[in-house]
N, C-alpha and C positions, 0 to 999 in steps of 0.2 A: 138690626142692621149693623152695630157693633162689631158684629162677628163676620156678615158677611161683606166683601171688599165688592166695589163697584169694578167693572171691568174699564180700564183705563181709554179705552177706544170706544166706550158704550154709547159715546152719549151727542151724536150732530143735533143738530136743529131735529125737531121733529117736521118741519118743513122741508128737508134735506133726505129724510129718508125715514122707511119703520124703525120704530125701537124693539132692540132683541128681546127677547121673552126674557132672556138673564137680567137684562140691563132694568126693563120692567122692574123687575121683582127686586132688585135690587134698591132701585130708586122710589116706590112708590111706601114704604114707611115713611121715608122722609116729606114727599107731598102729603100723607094725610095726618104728619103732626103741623104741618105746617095751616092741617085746616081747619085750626081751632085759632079763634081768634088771641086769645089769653097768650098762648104758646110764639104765632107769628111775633106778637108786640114783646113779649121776652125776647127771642130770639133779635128783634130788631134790637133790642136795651145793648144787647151781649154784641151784636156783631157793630154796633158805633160807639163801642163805650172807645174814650179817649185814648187808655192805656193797650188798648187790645183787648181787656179782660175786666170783669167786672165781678163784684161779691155778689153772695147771694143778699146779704144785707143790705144794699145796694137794689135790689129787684123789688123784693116782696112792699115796703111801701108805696109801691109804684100802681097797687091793686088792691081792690077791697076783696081781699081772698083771702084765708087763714094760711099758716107758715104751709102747713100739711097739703094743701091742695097747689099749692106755688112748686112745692119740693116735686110734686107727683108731674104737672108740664114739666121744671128741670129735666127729671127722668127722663120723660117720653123723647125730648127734645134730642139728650145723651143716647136713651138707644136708637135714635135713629140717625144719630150718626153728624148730625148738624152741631153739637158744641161735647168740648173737652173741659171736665171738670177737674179741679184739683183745690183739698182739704188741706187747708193752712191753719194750725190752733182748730177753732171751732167754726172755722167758715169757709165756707166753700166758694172758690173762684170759678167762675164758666170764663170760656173763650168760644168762639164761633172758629166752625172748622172750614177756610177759604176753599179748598179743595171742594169739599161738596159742594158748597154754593154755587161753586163754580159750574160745578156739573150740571146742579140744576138749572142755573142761568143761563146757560147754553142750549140744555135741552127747551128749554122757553124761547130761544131767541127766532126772532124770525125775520129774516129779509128781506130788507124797502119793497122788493117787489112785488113777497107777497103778503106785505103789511097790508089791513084793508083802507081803506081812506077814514072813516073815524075810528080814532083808537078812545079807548075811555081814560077818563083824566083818575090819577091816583089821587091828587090832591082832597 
């Protein structure tokens, strides 16, 4: 996903209208790294850290997963386009990229009206 750019206009409500075939394939790397649990809760680490940005040393205590499998979500996470990393000395900084987010919280978003009466609780 890296390489391929979202189209800027791609993405209403999916209540608001179809999504383009482009906009699709554009977007759905990013929904299926997001559907590994490991990855969502990284990515949540990355996109609340205080600073904007957070170390990888920073992440990996956060899981009983070995460095190698931590590094392999980072990856997945980067090519799809949801966080920007950058190697400082020996450690690698993520930041969560708002722009996608964006796109995909919008493409989720849906409409008091045609919200249904129970929503499920995240908590």
């Amino acid at each position: 996903m890296s390489n391929q750019a979202v189209p800027a206009a791609c993405c209403p409500s999916l209540t608001e209208r179809r999504v383009p075939a482009e906009a699709a394939a554009a977007l759905a790397p990013a929904f299926k790294a997001l559907g590994d649990p490991v990855r969502l809760q990284l990515l949540s680490m990355i996109a609340s850290a205080e600073s904007g940005e957070i170390c990888v040393c920073d992440l990996t205590p956060a899981f009983d997963l070995t460095g190698p499998t931590i590094s392999h979500h980072l990856r997945t996470l980067r090519e799809a386009g949801l966080v920007d990393a950058e190697r400082r000395g020996t450690w690698v900084y993520y930041r969560a990229r708002p722009a996608m987010l964006r796109q995909l919280s919008v493409l989720l978003t849906v409409t008091p009206a045609a919200a249904p009466a129970d929503r499920p609780d995240c908590s």
